[in-house]
C-alpha positions as CSV (number, residue, x, y, z in Angstrom):
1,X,-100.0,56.9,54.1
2,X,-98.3,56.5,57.7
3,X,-99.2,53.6,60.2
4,X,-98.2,54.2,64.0
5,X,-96.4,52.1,65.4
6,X,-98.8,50.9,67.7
7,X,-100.8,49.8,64.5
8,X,-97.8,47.0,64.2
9,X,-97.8,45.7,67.6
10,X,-101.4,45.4,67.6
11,X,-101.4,43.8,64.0
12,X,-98.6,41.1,65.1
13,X,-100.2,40.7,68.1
14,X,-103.4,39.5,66.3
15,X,-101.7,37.6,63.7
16,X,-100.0,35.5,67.0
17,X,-102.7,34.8,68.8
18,X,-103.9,32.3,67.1
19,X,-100.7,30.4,68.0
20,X,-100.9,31.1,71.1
21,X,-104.5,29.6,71.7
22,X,-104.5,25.7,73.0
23,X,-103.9,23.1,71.0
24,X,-107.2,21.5,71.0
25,X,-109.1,23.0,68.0
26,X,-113.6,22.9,68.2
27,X,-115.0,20.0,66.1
28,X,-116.4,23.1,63.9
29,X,-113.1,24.1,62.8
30,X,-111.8,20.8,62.3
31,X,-114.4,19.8,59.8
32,X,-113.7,23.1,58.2
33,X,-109.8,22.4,57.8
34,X,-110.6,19.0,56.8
35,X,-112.9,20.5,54.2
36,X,-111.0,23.2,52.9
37,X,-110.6,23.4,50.3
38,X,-113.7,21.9,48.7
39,X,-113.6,23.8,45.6
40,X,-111.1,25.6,43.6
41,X,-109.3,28.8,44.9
42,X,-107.9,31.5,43.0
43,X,-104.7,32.7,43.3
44,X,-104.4,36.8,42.7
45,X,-100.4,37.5,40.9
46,X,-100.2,41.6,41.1
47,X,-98.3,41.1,37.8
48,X,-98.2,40.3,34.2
49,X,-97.5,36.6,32.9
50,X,-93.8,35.8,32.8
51,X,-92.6,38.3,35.5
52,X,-90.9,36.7,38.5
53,X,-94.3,37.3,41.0
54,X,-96.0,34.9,37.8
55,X,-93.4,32.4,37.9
56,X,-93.4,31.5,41.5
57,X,-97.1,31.4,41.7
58,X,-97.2,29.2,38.7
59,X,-94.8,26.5,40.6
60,X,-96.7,27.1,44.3
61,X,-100.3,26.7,42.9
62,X,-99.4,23.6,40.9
63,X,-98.1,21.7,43.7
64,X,-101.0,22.8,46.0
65,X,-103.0,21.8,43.3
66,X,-101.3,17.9,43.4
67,X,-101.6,18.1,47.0
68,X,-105.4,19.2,47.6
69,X,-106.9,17.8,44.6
70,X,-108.3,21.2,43.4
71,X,-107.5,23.9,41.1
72,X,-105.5,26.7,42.2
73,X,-106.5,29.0,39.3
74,X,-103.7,32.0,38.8
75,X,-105.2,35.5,38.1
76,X,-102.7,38.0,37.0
77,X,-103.7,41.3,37.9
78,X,-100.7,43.7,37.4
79,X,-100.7,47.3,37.8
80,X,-100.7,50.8,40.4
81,X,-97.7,49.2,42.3
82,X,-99.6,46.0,43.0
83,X,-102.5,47.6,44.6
84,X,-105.1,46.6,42.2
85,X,-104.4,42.9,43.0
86,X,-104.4,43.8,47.0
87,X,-107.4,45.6,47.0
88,X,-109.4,43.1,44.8
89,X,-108.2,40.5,47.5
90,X,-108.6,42.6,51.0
91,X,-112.4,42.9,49.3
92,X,-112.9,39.3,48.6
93,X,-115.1,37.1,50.7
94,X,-113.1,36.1,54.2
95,X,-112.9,32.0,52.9
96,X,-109.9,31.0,51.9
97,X,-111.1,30.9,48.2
98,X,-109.2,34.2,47.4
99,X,-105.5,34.2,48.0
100,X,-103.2,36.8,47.5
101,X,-99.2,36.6,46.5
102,X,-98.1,39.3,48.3
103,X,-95.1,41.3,47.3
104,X,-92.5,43.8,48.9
105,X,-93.8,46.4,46.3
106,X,-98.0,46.4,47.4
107,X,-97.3,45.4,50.9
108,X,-94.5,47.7,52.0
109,X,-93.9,50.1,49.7
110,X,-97.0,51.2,48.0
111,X,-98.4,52.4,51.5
112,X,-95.6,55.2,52.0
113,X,-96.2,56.3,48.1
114,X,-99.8,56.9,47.6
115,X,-101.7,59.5,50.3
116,X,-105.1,57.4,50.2
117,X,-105.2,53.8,49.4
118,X,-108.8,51.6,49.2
119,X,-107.6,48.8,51.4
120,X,-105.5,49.4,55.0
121,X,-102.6,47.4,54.1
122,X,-102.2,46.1,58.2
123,X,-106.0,45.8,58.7
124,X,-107.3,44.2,55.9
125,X,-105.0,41.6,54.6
126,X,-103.5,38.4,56.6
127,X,-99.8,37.4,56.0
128,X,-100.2,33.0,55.9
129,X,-96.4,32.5,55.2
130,X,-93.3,34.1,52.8
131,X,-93.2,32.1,50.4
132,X,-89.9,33.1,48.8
133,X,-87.1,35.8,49.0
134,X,-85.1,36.7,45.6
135,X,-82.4,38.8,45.0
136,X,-82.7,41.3,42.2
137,X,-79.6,40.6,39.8
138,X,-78.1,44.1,37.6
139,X,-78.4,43.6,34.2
140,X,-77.8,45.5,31.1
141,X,-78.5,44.7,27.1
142,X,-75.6,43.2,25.0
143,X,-75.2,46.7,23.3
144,X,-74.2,48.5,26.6
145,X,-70.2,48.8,26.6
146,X,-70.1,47.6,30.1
147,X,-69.1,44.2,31.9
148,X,-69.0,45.4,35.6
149,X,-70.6,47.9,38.0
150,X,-67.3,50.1,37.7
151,X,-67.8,50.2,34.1
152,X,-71.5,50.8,34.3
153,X,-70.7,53.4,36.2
154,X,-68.1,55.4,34.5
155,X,-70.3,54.4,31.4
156,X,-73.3,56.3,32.6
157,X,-71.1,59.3,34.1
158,X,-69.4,59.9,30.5
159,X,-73.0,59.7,28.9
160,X,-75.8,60.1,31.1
161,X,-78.3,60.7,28.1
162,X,-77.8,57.5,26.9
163,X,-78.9,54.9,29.5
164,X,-82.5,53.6,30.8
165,X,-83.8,52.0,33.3
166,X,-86.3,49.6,33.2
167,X,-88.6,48.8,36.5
168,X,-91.4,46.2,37.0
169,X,-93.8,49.3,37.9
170,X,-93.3,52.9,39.8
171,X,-92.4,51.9,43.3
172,X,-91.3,48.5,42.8
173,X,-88.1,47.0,44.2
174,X,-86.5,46.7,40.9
175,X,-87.4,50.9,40.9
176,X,-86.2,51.6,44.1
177,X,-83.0,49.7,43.4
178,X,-82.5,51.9,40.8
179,X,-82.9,55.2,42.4
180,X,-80.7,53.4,45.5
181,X,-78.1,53.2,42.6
182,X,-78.5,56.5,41.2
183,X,-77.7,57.9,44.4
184,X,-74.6,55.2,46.1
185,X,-73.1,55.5,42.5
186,X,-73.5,59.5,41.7
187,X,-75.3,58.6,38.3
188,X,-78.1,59.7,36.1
189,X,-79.7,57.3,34.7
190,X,-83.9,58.0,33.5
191,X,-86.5,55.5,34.7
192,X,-89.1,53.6,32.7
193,X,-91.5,52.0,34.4
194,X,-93.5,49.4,32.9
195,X,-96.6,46.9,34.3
196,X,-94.6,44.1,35.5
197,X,-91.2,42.6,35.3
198,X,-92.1,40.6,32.6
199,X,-92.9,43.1,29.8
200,X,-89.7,45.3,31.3
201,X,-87.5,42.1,30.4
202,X,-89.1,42.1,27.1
203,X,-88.1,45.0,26.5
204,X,-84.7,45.0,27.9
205,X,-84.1,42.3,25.9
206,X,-85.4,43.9,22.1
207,X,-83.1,46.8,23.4
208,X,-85.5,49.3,23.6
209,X,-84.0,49.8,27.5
210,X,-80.4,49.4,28.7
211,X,-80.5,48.7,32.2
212,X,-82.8,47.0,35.2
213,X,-83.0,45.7,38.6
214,X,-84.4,42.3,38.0
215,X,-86.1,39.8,40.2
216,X,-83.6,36.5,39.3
217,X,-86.0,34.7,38.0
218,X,-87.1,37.2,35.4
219,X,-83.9,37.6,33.8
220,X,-81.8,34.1,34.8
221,X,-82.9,32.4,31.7
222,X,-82.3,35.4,29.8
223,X,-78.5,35.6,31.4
224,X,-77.7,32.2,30.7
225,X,-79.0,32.4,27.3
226,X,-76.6,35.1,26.2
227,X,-79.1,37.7,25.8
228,X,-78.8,40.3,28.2
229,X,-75.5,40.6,30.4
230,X,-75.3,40.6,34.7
231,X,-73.2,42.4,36.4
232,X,-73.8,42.3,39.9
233,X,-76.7,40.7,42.9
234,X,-78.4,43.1,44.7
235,X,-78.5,40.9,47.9
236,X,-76.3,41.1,50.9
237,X,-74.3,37.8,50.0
238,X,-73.7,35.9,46.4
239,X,-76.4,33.9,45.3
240,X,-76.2,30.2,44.8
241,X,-77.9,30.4,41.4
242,X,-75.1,32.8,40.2
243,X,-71.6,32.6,42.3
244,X,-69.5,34.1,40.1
245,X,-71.4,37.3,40.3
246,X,-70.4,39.5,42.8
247,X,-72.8,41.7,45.3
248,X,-73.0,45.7,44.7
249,X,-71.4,45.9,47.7
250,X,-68.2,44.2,46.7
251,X,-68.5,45.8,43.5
252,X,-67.7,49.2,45.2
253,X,-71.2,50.5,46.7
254,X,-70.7,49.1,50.3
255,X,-74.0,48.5,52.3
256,X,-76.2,48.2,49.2
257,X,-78.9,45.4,49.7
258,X,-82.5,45.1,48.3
259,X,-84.4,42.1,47.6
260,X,-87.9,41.3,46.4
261,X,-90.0,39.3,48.4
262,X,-93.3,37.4,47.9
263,X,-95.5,35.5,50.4
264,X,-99.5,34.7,50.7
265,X,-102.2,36.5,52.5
266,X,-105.4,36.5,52.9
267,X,-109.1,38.6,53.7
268,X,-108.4,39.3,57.7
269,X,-111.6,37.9,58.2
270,X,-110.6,34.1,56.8
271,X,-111.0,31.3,60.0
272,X,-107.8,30.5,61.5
273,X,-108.7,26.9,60.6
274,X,-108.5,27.3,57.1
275,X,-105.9,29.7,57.7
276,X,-103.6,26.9,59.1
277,X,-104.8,24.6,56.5
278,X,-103.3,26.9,53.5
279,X,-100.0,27.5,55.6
280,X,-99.5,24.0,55.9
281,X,-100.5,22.9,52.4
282,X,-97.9,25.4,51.2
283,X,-94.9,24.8,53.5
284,X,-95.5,21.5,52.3
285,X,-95.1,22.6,48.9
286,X,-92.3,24.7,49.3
287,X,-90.3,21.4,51.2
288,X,-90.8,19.6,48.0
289,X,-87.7,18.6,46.0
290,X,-89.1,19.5,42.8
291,X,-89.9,23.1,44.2
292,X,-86.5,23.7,45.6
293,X,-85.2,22.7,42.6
294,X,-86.9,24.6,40.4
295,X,-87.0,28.0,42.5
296,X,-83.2,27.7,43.5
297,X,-82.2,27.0,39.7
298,X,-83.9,30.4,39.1
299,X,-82.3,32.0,42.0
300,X,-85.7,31.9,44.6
301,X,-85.2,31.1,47.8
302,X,-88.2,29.3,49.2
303,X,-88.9,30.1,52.7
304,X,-92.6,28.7,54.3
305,X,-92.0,30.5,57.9
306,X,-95.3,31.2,60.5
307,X,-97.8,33.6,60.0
308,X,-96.2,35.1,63.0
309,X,-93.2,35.2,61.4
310,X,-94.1,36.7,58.1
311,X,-96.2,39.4,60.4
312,X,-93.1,40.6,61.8
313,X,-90.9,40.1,58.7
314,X,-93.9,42.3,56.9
315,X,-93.2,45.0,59.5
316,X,-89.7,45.3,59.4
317,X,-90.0,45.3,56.0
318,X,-92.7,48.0,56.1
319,X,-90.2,50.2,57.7
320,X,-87.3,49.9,56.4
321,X,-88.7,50.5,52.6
322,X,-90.3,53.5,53.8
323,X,-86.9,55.1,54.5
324,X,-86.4,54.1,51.4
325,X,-89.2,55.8,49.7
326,X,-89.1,59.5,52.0
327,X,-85.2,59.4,51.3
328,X,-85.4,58.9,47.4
329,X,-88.7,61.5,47.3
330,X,-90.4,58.5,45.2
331,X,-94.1,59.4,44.5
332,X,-96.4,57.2,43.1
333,X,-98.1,57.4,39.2
């Protein structure tokens, strides 16, 4: 599906103007802010329980939850690249009561792999803020005679039959990382896509897969535990979580860089008030020591930027993984 560019400006331009309006909100949508929320909201994961997408919204939603006084109930709805979850969400009443975790893989990928979606992925849902970036970490089972990307690669060069890759669905970043690999590297490695990064660990880990892409915080505890090895980050830079490892880039594939990324959104019909409610609940969240601590230990980044912001993060995004996707000929299911 392609989106002119004019599509962009207008949706940025919309998600700003709110920000630009004056700073003396109607009585009407102060009671609503003040009210909001009255009742508990559910929170829409576009993956499995224990994948990185399930993790972060599992820390997020139980802070809000000490900071509103009601429940932020997680609904896991993995599957088709995340789309499921987005379209259950663009078609949910406009009230704040149904909040998405957006991802990289529904929100900027999915729409340059599939020809028809059910939901317009710039008209329908309403970045509130990025809640976290994290950097997809290389790492292999035990069994695979490898202990850096150089040896990875000569490994899968000498044998291409016997390695796998595991993804956290067709289209994902942890896929597209993999095919972005295939190519920098000259390798051959066959894909195996699965409904989430958590049953793709799973199986990494029982070794019926040899390789993935990982979010951080699917794998770190895995990692430290001895049970699977990493090789290399997938960001531009080291990760704090891991400094010893070294980036792809200085592991010989220069210019290799992908990340996942997750944030909220909402029906594009939701007030503004309640809007700036949720984005300030959960930048207040993501401030919190205890968050930091416990995203950064896993390698997440928490970030809590404006909606404006995340609009024109989204879109740059939006265009630079659809390179991705036209150059690697990557069709969905």
């Amino acid at each position: 599906m392609k989106i002119a560019k004019t599509s962009l400006r207008a949706w940025a331009c919309a998600l700003a103007l709110p920000l630009a309006l004056p700073l003396v909100m109607p009585m009407g949508a102060l009671a609503q802010t003040a009210a909001y929320p009255a009742k508990p909201v559910r929170l829409i994961v576009p993956a499995a329980p224990g994948g990185g997408a399930d993790f972060l919204a599992r820390i997020v939603s139980t802070k809000l939850q000490e900071q509103t006084g009601q429940s932020f109930v997680v609904d896991n709805r993995a599957g088709a690249s995340g789309t499921i979850a987005a379209d259950l969400t663009a078609k949910s009443p406009a009230d704040g009561y149904t909040v998405l975790l957006g991802q990289s893989t529904s929100m900027a990928i999915a729409p340059h792999m599939y020809t028809k979606l059910p939901y317009d992925t710039l008209r329908d849902l309403s970045p509130v803020t990025l809640v976290a970036e994290v950097p997809n970490i290389l790492v292999v089972h035990p069994s695979v005679a490898a202990n850096s990307v150089k040896e990875l690669i000569a490994l899968a060069k000498a044998k291409p039959e016997l390695l796998n890759f595991g993804s956290a669905g067709n289209g994902a970043p942890s896929h597209l990382a993999g095919e972005m690999f295939k190519a920098a590297a000259g390798v051959k490695l066959t894909h195996v896509p699965y409904k989430g990064a958590g049953p793709a660990v799973n199986d990494l880990v029982a070794g019926q897969i040899q390789v993935m892409f990982a979010p951080m915080v699917a794998v770190l505890p895995q990692v430290k535990a001895g049970r699977l090895k990493a090789l290399a980050v997938t960001s531009a830079k080291r990760s704090a979580a891991v400094k010893d490892l070294p980036t792809l880039a200085e592991s010989g594939l220069p210019g290799f860089e992908i990340s996942s990324w997750f944030g909220f959104f909402v029906p594009a019909a939701t007030p503004a008030a309640v809007v700036e409610r949720l984005h300030a609940e959960t930048v207040k969240a993501l401030k919190s020591a205890d968050v930091i601590e416990r995203m950064g230990r896993e390698g997440a980044e928490p970030v809590g930027n404006t909606p404006a912001e995340f609009t024109a993060y989204v879109a740059a995004e939006f265009t630079k993984f659809g390179k991705v996707v036209k150059d690697n000929n990557i069709k969905s299911d």
